[in-house]
C-alpha positions in Angstrom: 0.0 0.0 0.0 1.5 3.3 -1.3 1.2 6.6 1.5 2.5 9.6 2.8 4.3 10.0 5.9 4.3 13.3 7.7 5.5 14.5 10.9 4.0 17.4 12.1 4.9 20.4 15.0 2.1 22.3 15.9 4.0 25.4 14.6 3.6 24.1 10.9 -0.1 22.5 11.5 -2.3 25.1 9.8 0.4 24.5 6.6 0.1 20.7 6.6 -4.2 21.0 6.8 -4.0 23.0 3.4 -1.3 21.5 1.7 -3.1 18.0 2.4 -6.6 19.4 1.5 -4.8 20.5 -1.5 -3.3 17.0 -2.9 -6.7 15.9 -2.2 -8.6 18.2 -4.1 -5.8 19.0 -6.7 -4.9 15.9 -7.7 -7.9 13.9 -7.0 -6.1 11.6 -4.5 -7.3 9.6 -1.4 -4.0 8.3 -0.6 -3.8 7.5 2.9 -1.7 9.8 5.2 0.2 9.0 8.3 0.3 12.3 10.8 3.2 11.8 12.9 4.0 13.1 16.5 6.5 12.8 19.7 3.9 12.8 22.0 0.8 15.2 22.0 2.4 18.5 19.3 -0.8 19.7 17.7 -3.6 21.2 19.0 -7.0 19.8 19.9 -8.2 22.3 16.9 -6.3 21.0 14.4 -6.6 17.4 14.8 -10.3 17.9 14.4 -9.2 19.3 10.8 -7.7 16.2 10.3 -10.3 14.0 11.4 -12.7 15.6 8.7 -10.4 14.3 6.6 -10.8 10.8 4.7 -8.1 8.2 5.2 -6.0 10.3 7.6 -4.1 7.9 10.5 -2.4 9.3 13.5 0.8 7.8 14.1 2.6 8.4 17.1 6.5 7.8 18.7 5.0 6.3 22.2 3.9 3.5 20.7 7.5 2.3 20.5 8.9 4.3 23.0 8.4 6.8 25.8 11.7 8.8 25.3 9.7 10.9 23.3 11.8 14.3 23.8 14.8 12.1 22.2 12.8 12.1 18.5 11.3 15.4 18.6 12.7 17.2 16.0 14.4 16.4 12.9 14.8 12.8 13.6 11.4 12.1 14.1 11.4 11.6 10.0 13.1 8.6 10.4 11.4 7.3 13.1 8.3 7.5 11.3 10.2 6.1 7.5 10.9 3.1 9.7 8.1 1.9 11.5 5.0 3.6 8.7 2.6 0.8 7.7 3.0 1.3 4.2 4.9 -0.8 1.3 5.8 2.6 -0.4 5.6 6.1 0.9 6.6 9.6 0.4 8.0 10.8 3.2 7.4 15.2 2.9 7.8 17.8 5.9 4.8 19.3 6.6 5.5 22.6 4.8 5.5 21.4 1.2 3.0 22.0 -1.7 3.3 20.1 -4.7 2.8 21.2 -8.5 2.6 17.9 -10.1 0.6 14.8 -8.9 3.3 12.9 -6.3 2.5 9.1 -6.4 3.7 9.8 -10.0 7.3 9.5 -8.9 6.7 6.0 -8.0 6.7 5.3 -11.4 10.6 7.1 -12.1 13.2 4.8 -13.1 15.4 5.5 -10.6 13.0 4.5 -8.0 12.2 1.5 -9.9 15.6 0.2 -9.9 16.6 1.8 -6.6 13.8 1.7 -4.5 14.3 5.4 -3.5 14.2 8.8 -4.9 15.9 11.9 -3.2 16.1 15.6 -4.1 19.0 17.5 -4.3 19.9 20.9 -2.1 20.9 24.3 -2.9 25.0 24.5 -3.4 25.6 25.5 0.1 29.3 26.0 0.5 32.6 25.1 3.3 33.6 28.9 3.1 37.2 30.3 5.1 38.6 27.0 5.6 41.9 28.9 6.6 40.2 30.4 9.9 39.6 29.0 13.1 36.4 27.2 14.1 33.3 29.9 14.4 30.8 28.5 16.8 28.4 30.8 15.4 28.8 29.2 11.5 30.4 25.8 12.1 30.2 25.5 8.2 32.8 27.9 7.8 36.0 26.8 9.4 38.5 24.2 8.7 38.6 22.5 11.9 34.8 21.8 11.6 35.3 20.3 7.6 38.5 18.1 9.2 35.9 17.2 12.2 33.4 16.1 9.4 35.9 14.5 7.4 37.3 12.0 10.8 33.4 11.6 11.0 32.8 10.5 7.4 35.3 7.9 7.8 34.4 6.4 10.7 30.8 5.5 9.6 31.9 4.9 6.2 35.7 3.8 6.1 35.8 3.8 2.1 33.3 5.8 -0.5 32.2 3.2 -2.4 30.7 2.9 -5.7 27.7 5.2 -5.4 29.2 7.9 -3.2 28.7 11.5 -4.7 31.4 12.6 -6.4 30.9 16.0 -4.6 31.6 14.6 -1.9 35.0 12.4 -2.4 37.7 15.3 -1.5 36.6 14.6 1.9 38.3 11.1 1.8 41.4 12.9 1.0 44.1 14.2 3.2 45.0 17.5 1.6 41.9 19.9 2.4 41.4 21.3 -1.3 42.1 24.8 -2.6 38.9 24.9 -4.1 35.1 25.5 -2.8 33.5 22.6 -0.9 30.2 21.6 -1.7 28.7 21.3 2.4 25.4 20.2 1.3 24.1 17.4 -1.0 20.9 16.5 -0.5 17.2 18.3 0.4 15.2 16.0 2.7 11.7 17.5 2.8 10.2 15.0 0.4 11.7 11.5 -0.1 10.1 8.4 -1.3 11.1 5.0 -0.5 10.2 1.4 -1.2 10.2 -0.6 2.2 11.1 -4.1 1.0 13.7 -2.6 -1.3 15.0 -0.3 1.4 14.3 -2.1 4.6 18.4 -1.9 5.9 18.7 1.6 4.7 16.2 2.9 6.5 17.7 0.7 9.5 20.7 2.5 9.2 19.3 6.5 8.4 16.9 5.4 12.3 20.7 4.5 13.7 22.5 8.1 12.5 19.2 9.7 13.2 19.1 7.7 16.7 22.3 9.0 17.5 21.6 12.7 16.4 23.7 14.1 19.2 26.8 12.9 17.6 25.5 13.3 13.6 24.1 16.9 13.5 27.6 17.7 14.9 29.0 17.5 11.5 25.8 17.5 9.5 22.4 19.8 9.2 19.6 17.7 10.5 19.1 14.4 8.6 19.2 15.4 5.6 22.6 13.9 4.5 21.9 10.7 6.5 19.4 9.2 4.4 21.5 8.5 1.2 25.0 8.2 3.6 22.4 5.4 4.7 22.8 3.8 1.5 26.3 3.8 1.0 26.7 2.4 4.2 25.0 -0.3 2.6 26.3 -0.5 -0.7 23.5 0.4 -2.4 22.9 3.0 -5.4 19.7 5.5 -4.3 17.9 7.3 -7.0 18.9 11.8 -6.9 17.1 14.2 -8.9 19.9 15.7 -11.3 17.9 19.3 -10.6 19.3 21.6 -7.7 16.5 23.5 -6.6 15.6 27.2 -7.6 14.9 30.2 -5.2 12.1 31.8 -6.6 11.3 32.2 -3.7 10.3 30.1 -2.1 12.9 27.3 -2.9 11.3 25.1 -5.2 11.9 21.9 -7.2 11.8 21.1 -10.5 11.8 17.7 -11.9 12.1 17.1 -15.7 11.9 20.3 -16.3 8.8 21.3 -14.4 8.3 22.4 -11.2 7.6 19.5 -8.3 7.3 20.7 -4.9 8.1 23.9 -2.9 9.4 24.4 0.7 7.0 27.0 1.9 8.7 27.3 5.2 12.2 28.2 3.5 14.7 29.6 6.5 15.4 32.8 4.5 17.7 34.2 7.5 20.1 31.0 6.4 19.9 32.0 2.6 20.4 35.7 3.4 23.8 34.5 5.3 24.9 32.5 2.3 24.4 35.0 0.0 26.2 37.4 2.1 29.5 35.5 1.4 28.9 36.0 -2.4 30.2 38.2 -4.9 28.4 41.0 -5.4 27.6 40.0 -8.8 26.2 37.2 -8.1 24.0 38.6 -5.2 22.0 41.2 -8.1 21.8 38.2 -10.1 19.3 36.1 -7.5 17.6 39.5 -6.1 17.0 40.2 -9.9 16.0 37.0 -11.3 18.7 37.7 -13.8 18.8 34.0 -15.7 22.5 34.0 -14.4 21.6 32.8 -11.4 21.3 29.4 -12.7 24.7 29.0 -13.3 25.0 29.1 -9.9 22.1 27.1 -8.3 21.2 24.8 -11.2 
């Protein structure tokens, strides 16, 4: 049985009513929906909503465990990949609204072969790699990219076939002179095939698990689900596109636009772009086309 898996705060609750509401009445779609929670997180209010809705289940972290303040947050996605009900599921943060019908990525083939289908990020960058470490921007010192680096090993001692090659200059010794891509992968909608995927997702609930130690060197989960894969020697299907900020940031997938991240942190973007050149900074508060160059 095919579904989607959500996990929502009660901060994004109103967001996740419409954007459901509208994959039901946009697309014409019944597909069941998992609502997932550490505890009791929305209101009284909004679960009503839900319950108006057909084919909505709520899902919830106690019925595994009670350390329910250890999954709130970030990790509670893969809690919630792990133990859903479903065969095949989208997993999507509740802030997402999508321009094309979903379940029709179950039908890519990449997922087909893979059992999995992932969406790249923006080309967030290691920037200053000759300073000290900033606490305040951890992505933008050496000692934190050597730090990742030890990390990376340790989980994963060699790359492996299907290892982004973005990615690889962090199995070497020499820090390069170049720019370092920090971030590979957008996790706010993922879809999966259980049976297919069943030790992945073991291994993304372990790095999640241990997010204490894993959102040291990473942002949230979102590079633990296909470092999940490599772990296990298995290719994972990526959309070729990097996203766009129109904004919001949005995704485009043969060459039309898929889903958008309504919830966008902007205050993250605006730092980013603040370490650009000038140039580029008038080309993405333009919409000069050259901004593709950079982002696409």
């Amino acid at each position: 049985m095919q579904g989607f898996v959500i996990p929502v705060p009660q901060k994004y609750e109103q967001i996740a009513i419409a954007n459901i509401k509208s994959i039901r009445n946009k697309f014409k779609i019944d597909t069941p929906v998992e609502i997932w929670e550490a505890g009791s997180e929305i209101s009284d209010a909004a679960r009503e909503e839900f319950k108006k809705m057909e084919n909505i289940i709520f899902r919830n972290v106690s019925e595994y465990t009670d350390d329910l303040k250890h999954w709130k947050g970030f990790q509670i996605k893969a809690f919630a990949a792990y133990y859903t009900s479903f065969d095949e599921f989208i997993v999507c943060d509740s802030d997402i609204q999508f321009f094309q019908n979903p379940l029709t990525m179950f039908n890519d083939v990449q997922y087909k072969e893979t059992g999995c289908f992932f969406f790249r990020d923006l080309k967030w960058y290691f920037y200053n790699l000759n300073k000290e470490k900033n606490p305040k921007d951890k992505f933008s010192s050496k000692e934190h990219y050597l730090d990742r680096c030890k990390w990376l090993r340790k989980i994963l001692p060699e790359p492996g076939p299907y290892f982004p090659k973005e990615w690889l200059c962090m199995y070497e010794e020499k820090v390069p002179d170049s720019k370092i891509l920090e971030a590979y992968m957008e996790a706010g909608v993922m879809y999966y095939n259980k049976e297919k995927m069943q030790k992945a997702l073991k291994i993304a609930f372990d790095l999640n698990d241990n997010h204490e130690e894993t959102y040291k060197y990473v942002w949230g989960d979102k590079e633990t689900w296909w470092l999940a894969c490599c772990i296990n020697g298995q290719p994972f299907g990526m959309n070729k596109k990097v996203p766009v900020l129109h904004p919001p940031l949005t995704h485009y997938y043969k060459g039309k636009r898929y889903f958008m991240q309504k919830e966008f942190v902007f205050k993250d973007a605006l730092i980013h772009y603040l370490k650009l050149p000038l140039r580029k900074i008038k080309n993405l508060l333009t919409g000069n086309p050259g901004y593709n160059q950079f982002y696409v």
